[in-house]
C-alpha positions in Angstrom: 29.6 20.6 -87.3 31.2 22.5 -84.5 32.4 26.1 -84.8 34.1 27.7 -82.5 33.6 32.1 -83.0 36.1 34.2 -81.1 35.0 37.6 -80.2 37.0 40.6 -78.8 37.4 41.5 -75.3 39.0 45.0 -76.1 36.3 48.2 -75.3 38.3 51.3 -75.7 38.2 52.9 -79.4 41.9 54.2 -79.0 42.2 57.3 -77.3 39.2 59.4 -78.1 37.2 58.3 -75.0 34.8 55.8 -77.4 34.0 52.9 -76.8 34.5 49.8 -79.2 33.9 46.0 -79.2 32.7 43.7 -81.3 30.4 44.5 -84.4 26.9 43.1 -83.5 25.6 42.1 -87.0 29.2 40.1 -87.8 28.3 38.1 -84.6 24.4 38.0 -85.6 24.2 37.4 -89.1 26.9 33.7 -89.0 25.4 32.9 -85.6 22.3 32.5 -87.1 23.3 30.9 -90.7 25.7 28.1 -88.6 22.3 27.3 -86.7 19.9 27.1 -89.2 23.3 24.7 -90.6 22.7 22.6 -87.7 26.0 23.4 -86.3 27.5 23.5 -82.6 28.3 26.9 -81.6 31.1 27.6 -79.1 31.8 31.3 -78.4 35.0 32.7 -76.8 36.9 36.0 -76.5 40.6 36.8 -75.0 39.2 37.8 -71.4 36.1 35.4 -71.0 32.8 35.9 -69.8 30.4 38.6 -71.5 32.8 40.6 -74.5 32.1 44.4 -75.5 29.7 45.1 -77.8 30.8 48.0 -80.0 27.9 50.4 -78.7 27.5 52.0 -82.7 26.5 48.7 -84.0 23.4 48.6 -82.4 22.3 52.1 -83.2 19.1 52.2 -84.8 20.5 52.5 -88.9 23.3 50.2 -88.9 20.3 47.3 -86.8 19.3 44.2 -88.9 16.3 41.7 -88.4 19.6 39.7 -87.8 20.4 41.8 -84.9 17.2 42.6 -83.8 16.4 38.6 -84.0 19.8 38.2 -81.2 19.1 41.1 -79.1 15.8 39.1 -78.7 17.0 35.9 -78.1 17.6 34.6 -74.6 19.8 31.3 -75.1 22.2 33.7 -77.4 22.4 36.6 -75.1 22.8 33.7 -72.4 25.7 32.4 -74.3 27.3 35.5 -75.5 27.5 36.6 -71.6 29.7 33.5 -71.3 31.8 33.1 -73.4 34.8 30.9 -72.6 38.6 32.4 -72.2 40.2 31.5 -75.6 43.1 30.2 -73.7 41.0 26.8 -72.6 39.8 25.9 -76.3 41.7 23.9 -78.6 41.9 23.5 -82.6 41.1 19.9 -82.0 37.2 20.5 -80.6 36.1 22.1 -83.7 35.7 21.7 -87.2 36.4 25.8 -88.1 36.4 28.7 -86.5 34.9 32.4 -87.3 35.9 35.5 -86.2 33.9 38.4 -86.1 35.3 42.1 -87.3 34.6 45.5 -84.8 37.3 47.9 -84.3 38.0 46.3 -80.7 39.6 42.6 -82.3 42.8 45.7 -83.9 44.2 46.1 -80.2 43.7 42.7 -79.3 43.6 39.8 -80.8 45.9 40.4 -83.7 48.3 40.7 -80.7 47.4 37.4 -78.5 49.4 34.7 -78.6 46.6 32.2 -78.1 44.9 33.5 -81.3 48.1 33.8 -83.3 48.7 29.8 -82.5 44.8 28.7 -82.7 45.0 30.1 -86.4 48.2 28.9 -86.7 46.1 24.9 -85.9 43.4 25.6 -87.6 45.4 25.5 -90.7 48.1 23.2 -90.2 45.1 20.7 -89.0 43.6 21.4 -93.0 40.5 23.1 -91.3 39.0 26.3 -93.0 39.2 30.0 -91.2 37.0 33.0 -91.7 37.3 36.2 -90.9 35.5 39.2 -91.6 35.4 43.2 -91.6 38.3 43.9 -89.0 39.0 40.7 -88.3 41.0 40.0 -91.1 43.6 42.2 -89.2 43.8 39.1 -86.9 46.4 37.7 -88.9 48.8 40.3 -88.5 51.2 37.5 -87.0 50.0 34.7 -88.0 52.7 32.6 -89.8 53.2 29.4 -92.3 55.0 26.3 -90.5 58.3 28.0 -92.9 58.3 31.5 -91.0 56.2 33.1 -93.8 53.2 35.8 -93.1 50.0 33.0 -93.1 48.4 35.7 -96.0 51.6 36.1 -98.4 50.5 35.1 -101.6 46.8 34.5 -100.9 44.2 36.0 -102.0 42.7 38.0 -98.9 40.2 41.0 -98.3 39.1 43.2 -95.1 37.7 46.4 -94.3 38.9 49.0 -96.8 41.0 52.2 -96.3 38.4 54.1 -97.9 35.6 52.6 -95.6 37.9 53.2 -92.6 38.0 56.9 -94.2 34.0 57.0 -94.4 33.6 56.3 -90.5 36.7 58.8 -89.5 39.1 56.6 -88.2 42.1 56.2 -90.2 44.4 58.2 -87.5 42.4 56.6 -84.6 43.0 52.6 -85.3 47.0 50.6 -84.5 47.3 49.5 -88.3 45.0 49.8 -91.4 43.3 46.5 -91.9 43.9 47.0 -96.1 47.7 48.6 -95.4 48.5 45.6 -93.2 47.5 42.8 -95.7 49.5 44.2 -98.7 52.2 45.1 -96.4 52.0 41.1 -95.3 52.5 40.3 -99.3 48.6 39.7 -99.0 47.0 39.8 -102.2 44.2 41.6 -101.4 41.2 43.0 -103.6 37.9 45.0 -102.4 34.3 44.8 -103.6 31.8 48.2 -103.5 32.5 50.3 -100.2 29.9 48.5 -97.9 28.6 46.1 -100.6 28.6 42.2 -99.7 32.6 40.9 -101.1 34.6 37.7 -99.9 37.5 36.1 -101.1 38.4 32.5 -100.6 42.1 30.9 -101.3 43.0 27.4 -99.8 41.6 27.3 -96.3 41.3 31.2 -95.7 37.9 32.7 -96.2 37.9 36.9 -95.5 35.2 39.4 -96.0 35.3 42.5 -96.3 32.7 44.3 -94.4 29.9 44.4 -92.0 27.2 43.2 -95.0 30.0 40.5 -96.1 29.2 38.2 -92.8 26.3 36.3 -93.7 28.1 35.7 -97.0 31.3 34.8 -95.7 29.5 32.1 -93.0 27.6 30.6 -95.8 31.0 30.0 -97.8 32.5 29.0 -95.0 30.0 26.0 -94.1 30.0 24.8 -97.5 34.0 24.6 -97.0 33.1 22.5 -93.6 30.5 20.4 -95.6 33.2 19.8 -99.0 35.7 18.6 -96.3 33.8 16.2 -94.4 32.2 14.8 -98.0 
């Protein structure tokens, strides 16, 4: 199995002088649960080379044995500092792909054309796609082979407009991650605020939060596994 995990290269949280990235225990918690899977793990981000790391995320209270476990771990931080430019990998080197949440993927990727069409593979090639926590907002413009928003009709979740409330920054973020999928025809449903919650329909696995990654990796490698069996 080889998965291919595309992280943000966007570092500034809007305009209120913060800085953003990628959410450390969405990288962490599927990084970990694809290797003890025995998968490959490619990483790559919009820019290349080592991707922002939303500086919150490793604050002491939001820290997991996950995290701590990464932080720790030479050959990961080796391979996170490297990532490749997402424009030089293609659909056809991996079996899925994973993309972790953080504010930073909002600005970014749901914007870039090389994202937009690797999804847009991904499914036409019958291969799965998770995303989780922002990331879900990735598929802002993603679309059906017919023209049709890739999440109309499908079952879909993300972070929530009331979690987005809890960490003050509803006015801060381009689009709300919830707003956007309904607004796509998405139809989306949430779990607990912060509680472990992810939805599957055809090929697209999403998860709602932070705590939903290690879930949403473990679905998604069974999907890999049902496919190849």
């Amino acid at each position: 199995m080889k998965i291919l995990m595309v992280l943000t290269s966007h570092d500034e949280l809007g305009n209120t002088g913060r800085k953003t990235g990628f959410w450390l225990e969405e990288l962490a918690a599927p990084y970990y649960a694809f290797k003890e899977a025995g998968a490959e793990i490619v990483l790559a981000s919009p820019l290349g080379g080592q991707p922002p790391l939303d500086p919150k995320s490793n604050e002491p209270s939001f820290q997991t044995d996950l995290t701590r476990r990464f932080e720790a771990d030479a050959a990961a931080t080796a391979q996170l500092a490297s990532t490749l430019r997402l424009d030089s990998v293609t659909q056809a080197d991996f079996d899925t792909v994973f993309y972790p949440g953080g504010h930073g993927p909002l600005w970014d990727l749901a914007e870039d054309r090389n994202s937009i069409d690797l999804i847009q593979s991904f499914i036409g090639a019958g291969k799965p796609v998770a995303l989780v926590c922002h990331a879900p907002g990735v598929l802002r413009h993603v679309k059906t082979p017919d023209g049709e928003p890739l999440v109309a009709g499908k079952k879909v979740t993300g972070f929530a407009n009331t979690e987005e409330e809890a960490v003050g920054l509803t006015q801060v973020v381009p689009f709300l991650v919830e707003d956007m999928l309904k607004a796509e025809s998405g139809i989306y449903s949430k779990g607990d605020d912060w509680a472990s919650y992810v939805v599957t329909d055809g090929l697209l696995i999403t998860g709602q939060n932070p705590g939903s990654s290690a879930q949403a990796a473990q679905v998604l490698i069974k999907a890999v596994n049902d496919k190849a069996g």
